[in-house]
N, C-alpha and C positions, 0 to 999 in steps of 0.2 A: 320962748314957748309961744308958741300961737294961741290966742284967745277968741270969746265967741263963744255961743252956747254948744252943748257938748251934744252930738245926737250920732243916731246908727239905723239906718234903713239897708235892706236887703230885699228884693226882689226872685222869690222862687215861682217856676213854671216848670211842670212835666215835659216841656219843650226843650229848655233852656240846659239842654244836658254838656257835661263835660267829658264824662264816659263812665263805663262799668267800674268799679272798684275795684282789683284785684285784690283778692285778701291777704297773700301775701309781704302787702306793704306795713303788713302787722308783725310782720315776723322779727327774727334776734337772733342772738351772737352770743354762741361760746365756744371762747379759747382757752388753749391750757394755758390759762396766764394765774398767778394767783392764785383763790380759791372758788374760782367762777368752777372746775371740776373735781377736784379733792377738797371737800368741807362743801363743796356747794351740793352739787348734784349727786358725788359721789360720796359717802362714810359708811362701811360698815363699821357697825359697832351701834351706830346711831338708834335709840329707840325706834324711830316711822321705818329703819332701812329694809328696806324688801331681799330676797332672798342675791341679789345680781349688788347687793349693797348701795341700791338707790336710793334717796332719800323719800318718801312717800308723803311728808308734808312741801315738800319742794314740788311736785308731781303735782301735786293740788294746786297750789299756785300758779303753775306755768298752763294746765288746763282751763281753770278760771278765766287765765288772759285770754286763750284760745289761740296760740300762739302757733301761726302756721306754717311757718318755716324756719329754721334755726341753722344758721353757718355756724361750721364748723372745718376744722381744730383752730383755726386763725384765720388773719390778724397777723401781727409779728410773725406770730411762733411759724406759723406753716413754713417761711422761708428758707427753714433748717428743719423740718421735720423729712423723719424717715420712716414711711407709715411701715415698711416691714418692721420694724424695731415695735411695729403698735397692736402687731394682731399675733396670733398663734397663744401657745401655753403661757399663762403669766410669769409664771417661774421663769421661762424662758427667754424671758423680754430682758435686753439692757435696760441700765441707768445713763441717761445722755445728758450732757451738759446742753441749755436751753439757753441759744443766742440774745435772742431778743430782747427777754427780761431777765435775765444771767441769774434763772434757775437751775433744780434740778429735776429730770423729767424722769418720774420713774414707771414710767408704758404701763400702769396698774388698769389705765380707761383708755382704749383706743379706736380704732375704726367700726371694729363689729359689736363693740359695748355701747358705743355711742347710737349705734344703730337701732338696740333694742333699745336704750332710753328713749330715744325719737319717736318707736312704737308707740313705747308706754306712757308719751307724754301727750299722744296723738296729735304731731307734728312731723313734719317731712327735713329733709336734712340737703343742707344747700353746702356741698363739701368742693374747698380750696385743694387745688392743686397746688407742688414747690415748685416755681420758678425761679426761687434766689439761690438756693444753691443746687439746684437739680434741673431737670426739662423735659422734654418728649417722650423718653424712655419711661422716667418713673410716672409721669403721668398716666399714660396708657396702661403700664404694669396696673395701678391702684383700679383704672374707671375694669381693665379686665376682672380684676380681682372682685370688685363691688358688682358689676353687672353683668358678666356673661354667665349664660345658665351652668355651661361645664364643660369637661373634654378638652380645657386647656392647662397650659402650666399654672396657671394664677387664678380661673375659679375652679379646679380640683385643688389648689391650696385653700382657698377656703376652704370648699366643703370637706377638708383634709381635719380644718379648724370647726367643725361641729355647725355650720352653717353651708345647707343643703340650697336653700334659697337665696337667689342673687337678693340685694338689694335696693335695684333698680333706682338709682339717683337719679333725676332727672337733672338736678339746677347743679353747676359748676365753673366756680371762681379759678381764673386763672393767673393765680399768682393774691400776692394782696402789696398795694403801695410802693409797687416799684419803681416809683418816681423820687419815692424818701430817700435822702444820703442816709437817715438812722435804717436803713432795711436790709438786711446781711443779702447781697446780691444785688445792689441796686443797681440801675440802669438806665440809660438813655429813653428816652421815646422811642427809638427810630431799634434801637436793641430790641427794647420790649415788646414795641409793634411787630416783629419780623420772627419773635420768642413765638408770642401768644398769637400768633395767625398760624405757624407750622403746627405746634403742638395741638389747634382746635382743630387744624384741615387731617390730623395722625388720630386724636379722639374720637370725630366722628366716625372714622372708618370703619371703628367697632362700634359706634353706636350713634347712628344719625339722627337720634330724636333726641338729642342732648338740648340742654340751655346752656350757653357760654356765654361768662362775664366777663370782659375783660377790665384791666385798671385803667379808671380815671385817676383823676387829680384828689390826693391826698386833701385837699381843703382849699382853697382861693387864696393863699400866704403863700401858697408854692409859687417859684419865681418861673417857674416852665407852664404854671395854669394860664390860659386854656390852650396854648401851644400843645400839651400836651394829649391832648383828647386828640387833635388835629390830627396829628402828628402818627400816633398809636392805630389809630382808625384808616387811616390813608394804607395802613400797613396789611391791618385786619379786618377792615369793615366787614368782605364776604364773608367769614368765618363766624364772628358772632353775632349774638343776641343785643347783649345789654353791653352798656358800658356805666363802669361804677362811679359813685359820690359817696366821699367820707367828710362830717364835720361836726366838729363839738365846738361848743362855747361855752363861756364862764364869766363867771362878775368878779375879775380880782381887784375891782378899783369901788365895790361898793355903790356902785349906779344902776339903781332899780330899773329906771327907766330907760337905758342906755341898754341893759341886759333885755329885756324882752323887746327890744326891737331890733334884734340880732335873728329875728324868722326871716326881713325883709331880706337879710345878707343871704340866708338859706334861698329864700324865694329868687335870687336874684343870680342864683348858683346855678341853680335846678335851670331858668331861660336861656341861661350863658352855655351851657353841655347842650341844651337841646338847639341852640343854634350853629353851635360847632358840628355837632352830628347833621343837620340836617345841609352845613356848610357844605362838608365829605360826602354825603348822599349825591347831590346836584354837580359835586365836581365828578363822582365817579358815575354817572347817569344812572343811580340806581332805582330801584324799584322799593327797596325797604327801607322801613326805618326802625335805626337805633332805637329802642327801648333803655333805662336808666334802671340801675339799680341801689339806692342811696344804701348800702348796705352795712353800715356804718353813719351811725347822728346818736346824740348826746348832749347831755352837759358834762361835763368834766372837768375839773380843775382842783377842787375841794383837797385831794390828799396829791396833788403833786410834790409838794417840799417830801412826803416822808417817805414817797415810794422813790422818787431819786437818793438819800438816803441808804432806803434798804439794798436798792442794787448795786452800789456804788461801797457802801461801807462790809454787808453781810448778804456778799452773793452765794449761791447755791447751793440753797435751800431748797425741799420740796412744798410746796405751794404756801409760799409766803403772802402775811395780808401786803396786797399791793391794788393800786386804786381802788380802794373801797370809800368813793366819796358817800357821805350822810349827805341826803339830799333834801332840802330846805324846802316852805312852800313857794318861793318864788322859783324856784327850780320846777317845781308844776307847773306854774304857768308857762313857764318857753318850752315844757315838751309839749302840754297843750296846744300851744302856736306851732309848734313844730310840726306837729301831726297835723295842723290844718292846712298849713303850708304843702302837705305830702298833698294831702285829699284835693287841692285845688288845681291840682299836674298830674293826678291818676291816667289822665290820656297817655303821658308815656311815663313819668313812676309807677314802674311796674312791679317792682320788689323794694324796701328797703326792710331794715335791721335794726333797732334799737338795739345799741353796744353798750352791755351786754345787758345778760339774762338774771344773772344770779352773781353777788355778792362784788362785783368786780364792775364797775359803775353803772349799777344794777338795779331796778326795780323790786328785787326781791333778795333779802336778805339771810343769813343763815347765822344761829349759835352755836358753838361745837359741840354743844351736849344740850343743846337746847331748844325753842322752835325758829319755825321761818316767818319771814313776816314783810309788810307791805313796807315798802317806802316813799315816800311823797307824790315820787313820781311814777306809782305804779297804777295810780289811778285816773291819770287820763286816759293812758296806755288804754286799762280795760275795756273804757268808756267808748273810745275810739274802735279796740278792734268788737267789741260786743254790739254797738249799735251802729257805724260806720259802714256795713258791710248793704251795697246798692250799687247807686248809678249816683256819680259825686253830680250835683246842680251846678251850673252859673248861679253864685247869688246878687251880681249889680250889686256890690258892697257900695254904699255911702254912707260917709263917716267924719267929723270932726277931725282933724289931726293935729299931729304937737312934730318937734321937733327934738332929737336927743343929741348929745355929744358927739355921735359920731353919723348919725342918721339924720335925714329930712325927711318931711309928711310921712309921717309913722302915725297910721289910723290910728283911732283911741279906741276902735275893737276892730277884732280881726275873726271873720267869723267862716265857715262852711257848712256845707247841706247835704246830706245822703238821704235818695228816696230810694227806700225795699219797694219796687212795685209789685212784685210778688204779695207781698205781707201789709201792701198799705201803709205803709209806715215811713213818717216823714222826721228824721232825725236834723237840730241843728248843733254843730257845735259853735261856741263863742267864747272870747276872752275880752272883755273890760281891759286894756291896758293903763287906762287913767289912773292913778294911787289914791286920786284923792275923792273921786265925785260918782257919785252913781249915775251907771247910763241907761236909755232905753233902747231896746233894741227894738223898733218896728219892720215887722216881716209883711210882709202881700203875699198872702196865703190864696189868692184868689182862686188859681188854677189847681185847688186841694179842697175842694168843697166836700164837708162834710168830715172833715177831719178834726179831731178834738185834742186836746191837749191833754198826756198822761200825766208828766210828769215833767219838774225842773230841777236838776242835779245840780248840785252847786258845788264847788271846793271854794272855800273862802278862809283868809285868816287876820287878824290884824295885824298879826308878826311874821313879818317875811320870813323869818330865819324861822319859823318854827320847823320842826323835825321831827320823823316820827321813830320810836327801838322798839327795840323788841317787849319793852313794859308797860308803854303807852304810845297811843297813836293818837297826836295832835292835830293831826292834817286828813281828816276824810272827807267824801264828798257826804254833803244830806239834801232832802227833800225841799224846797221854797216851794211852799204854798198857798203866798198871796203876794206874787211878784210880778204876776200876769193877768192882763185880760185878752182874750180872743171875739171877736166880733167882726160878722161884715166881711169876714177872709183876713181880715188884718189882726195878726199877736201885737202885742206890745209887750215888753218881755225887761224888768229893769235888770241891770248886770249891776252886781254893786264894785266897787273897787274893788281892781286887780282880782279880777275872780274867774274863773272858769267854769261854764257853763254848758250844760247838755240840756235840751228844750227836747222834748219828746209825744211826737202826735200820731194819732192814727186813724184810719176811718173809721167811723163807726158804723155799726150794723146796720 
């Protein structure tokens, strides 16, 4: 460990910009995996459930977040999904055996169900096309189906099915993780690059204002990362938008310190895609650039042993608990970090996901006869998409640093900056990584004259493991109200260990 006194300066100027924030880097993910849509989203019977059998205290939660855009149906599952099998009379829908997670999928919630949830959750819907066992055909069928107004085979099938108005998706995944050997359909680079450029250049035909994602690299373990982006992109660059990042982390060796400095891996991910893209740009003398969609980030690890278990001993089943990790307060802190990590590459993370939404390694939880309720890490999430929303700052982080197990100079806080200049409002977030010491955060507030300090949010706990059920919530954030002084343009701002902090100013009158 490195030694020497502990400190943290950051320098913010209305100059010093990184870009506009796009809101949808607040967005999430639900798959029919589990009970992320039967028990989560979906129960009739349920006391809250509205008359479409949504659940109305889930509804509140996801609004709360403000949660602005939501992939969907997958993940795995999409690779073997048949969306005809998902829409029309319910009665009429098959029972499908479900690849992925060796469910069983009984089409009760499908394309045009999901659709009205998205309404009513006021959120937009970022829907995966199959390219592991399907391709060009069924894709165009579904985007016809979803967005042309009418007068064809597939949106007079809709409006055949009681929906008169397209649904005008604008954002679509093409395929999910076809670089995995676990992904029913997997595939080469040089496949999937040649897959996902035909199918996007057959998409837009019917609809040129599309967003199309294609697949990056499953995580930085993959033995094809970052060949792969290369590789995929040299195939498709003209065609799409974004190219995707998926990654979760876990502490299964019990290394606090070691775990929260697994943002640097993330941060270190995010440079590595954006230099492979911008590699492919210069070799093909383009004009654009790739855009990132991290559409997929997490912790995850918590219920591996029993969700291998249930697929393996007591397969298909309709929505069995599977990855339903209980998320600890240190699992706040690295979505914390993780979310700053997003906010400090908003120039090209332009979308990502937090996997998932509801009950399925989730921010928000569900009882089956019972209510819904926050999990540890639902509240940075909030904090992030609630006050996060601006133009992300350069903030010249200087910072003490330490060393971990697997990492070197890993700051002892890890902080970023969104200025609303619309609204005057100068948001900081910050994470304390140190375990043991309290630190100060001094800010140069200079170029914000006249700006006062609301408020400081804190999550803090003494026990990492603490967690929060549906009886008691151990882990929320509260008010610090004598942790700060501002003067002169300069906050001084103490973090206490391992804590998580939202520093909150605005002009005044």
């Amino acid at each position: 460990m490195k030694s020497g006194k502990k400190f943290a300066r950051i320098t913010l100027d209305k100059d010093f910009q990184i870009s506009p924030v796009d809101k949808r880097i607040y967005g999430s993910f639900i798959e029919h995996l589990g009970r992320a849509v039967y028990g989560g989203i979906y129960q009739p019977g349920h006391p809250s459930a509205d008359g479409e059998g949504f659940r109305q205290d889930v509804l509140d939660l996801v609004k709360e977040l403000g949660v602005p855009i939501v992939r969907y149906p997958g993940g795995n599952f999409v690779s073997n999904f048949y969306w005809e099998d998902s829409v029309g009379p319910v009665a009429d829908r098959p029972r499908r055996l479900e690849l992925a997670w060796r469910s069983t999928e009984p089409n009760l919630i499908g394309v045009n169900e999901f659709a009205s949830w998205a309404k009513k959750a006021e959120t937009q819907v970022m829907m995966a096309v199959n390219l592991g066992t399907r391709g060009i055909e069924a894709a165009c069928n579904l985007l016809e189906y979803c967005n042309h107004p009418s007068g064809t085979k597939y949106s007079d099938l809709r409006i055949s099915h009681g929906i008169k108005n397209p649904h005008r998706i604008k954002t679509w995944c093409l395929g999910n993780e076809m670089d995995g050997p676990w992904q029913t359909g997997h595939k080469t680079a040089y496949e999937y690059g040649r897959l996902a450029d035909e199918t996007a250049k057959a998409m837009r035909q019917i609809d040129p204002s599309l967003e199309l994602v294609a697949c990056g690299s499953s995580n930085t373990n993959m033995p094809t990362y970052p060949q792969w982006e290369a590789t995929v992109l040299e195939e498709a660059y003209d065609s799409v938008d974004f190219i995707s990042l998926h990654t979760y982390y876990g502490n299964r060796f019990h290394d606090t310190a070691n775990f929260l400095a697994q943002s640097d891996d993330m941060d270190h991910f995010i440079k590595t895609v954006i230099a492979t893209c911008d590699f492919v740009k210069a070799k093909k003398r383009s004009k654009k650039d790739i855009m990132l969609s991290f559409d997929e980030w997490n912790v995850w690890f918590h219920a591996n042993e029993a969700d291998d278990d249930t697929m393996k001993n007591r397969p298909w089943s309709v929505a069995p608990r599977l990855l339903e990790d209980q998320y600890d307060f240190e699992d706040a802190l690295l979505v914390g970090l993780m979310l700053i990590t997003l906010l400090k590459h908003s120039d090209r993370v332009r979308m990502a996901c937090m996997a998932q939404l509801v009950n399925v390694i989730a921010p928000i939880m569900t009882e089956e006869n019972g209510p819904a309720w926050r999990q540890t890490i639902y509240y940075p999430y909030l904090h992030a998409s609630r006050y996060g929303r601006g133009i992300a700052l350069e903030t010249a982080l200087r910072s003490s640093r330490h060393d971990t197990l697997d990492y070197t100079d890993v700051t002892d806080v890890d902080a970023a900056a969104v200025w609303d200049n619309e609204g005057e409002a100068l948001t900081i977030f910050a994470v304390n990584r140190d375990l043991s010491e309290d630190i100060t955060l001094e800010a140069d507030l200079r170029s914000f004259p006249g700006y006062q300090l609301l408020e400081h949010l804190v999550l803090e706990n003494p026990d990492m493991g603490a967690v929060n059920t549906a009886e008691k919530e151990a882990v929320c954030p509260h008010a610090a109200t004598d942790r700060n002084q501002l003067a002169d343009g300069i906050l001084r701002a103490k973090l206490a260990p391992a804590s998580w902090n939202v520093l909150r100013l605005k002009k005044s009158i």
